[in-house]
N, C-alpha and C positions, 0 to 999 in steps of 0.2 A: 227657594233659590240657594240661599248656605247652605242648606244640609245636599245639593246635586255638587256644589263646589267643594265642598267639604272632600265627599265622596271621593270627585274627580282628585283631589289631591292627593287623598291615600292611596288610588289606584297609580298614581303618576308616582309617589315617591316610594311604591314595591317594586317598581320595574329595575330599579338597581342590584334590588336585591335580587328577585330572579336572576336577573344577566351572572352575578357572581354566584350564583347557588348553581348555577350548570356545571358542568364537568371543565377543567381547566377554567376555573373561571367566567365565564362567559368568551372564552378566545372560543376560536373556527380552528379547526385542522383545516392546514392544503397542503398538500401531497407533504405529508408527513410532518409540518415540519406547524407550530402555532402563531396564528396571526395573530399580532396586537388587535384592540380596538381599533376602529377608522379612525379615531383621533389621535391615536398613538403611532399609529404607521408610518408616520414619516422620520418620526425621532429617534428612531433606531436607540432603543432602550436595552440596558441591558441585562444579565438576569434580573442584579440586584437590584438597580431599576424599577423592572416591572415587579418584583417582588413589594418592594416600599409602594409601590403606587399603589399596587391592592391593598395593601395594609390601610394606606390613607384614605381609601377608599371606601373600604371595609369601616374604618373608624368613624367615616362621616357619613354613610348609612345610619350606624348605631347612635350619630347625634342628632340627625333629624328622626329618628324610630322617637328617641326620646323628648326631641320637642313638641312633634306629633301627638305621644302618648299626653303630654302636659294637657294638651288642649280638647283630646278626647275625655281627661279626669274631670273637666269642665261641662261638657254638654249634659242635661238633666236625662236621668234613665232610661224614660222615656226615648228620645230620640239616638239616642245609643243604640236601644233595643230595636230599633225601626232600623237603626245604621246596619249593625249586624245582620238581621232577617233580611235586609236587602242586599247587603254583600252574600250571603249564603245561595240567596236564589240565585243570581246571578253566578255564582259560582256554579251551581249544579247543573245552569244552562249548560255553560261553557260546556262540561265534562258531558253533557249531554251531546253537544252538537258537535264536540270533537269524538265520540264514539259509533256516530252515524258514518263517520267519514274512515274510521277502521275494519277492517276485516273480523271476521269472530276468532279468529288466534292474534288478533292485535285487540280486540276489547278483552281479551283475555288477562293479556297482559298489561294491560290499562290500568284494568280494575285490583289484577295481584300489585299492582305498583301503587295503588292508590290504597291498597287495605294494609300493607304494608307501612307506606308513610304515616296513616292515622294513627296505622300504631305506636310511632315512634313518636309524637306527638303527644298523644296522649302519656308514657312515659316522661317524657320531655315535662309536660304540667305536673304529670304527677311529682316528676326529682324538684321543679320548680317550689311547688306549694309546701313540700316536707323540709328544704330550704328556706324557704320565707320561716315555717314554725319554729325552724332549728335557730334562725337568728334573731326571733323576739324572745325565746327562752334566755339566750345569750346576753 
């Protein structure tokens, strides 16, 4: 039953981050012009505004990412490794049952958009891990 809660909370506290990882942000285009959040729409924000408000935003993602992480450095390997293998299948669902629902010039570009990101990912770890060595030499 913790390790389905668990889960549930890592899935509940990425949706932030996707939402900001979209293009503008996570805002809608409507006829041209970008809509705040529902919860911001009333407040008539202005650049700056909305500019700090992502930042704050953006900042306390990066504070739960890392309270999160405290607490996954805590579960034994074991269930980590089970945590993983189960967020992966469930991942490969999704990307599975969203390419049923594409045409074959949109799995096309699914899959170039996804071979793509892994690569930049994997960069991504690898500048990661040559950083980590560069500042225990340090």
């Amino acid at each position: 039953m913790m390790r389905k809660t668990f889960i549930a909370l890592m899935f509940a506290s990425t949706l932030p981050a996707i939402a900001l990882a979209m293009p503008d942000a996570g805002h809608r285009h409507q006829g041209g012009k970008h809509a705040a959040p529902h919860m911001f729409e009333q407040l008539d924000l202005s650049t700056e505004q909305r500019r700090d408000m992502r930042k704050l935003m953006g900042e306390q993602m990066k504070s739960r990412h890392e309270i999160i992480q405290r607490y996954l450095d805590k579960l034994p390997e074991g269930e980590r490794q089970a945590m993983a293998k189960e967020l992966t299948a469930s991942k490969e669902k999704t990307q599975q049952d969203i390419r049923k629902l594409l045409t074959d010039e949109q799995q096309k570009q699914f899959d170039e958009f996804h071979t793509k990101m892994e690569s930049k990912r994997a960069e991504r770890a690898e500048f990661l891990k040559w950083k980590a060595e560069r500042d225990q030499k340090s």
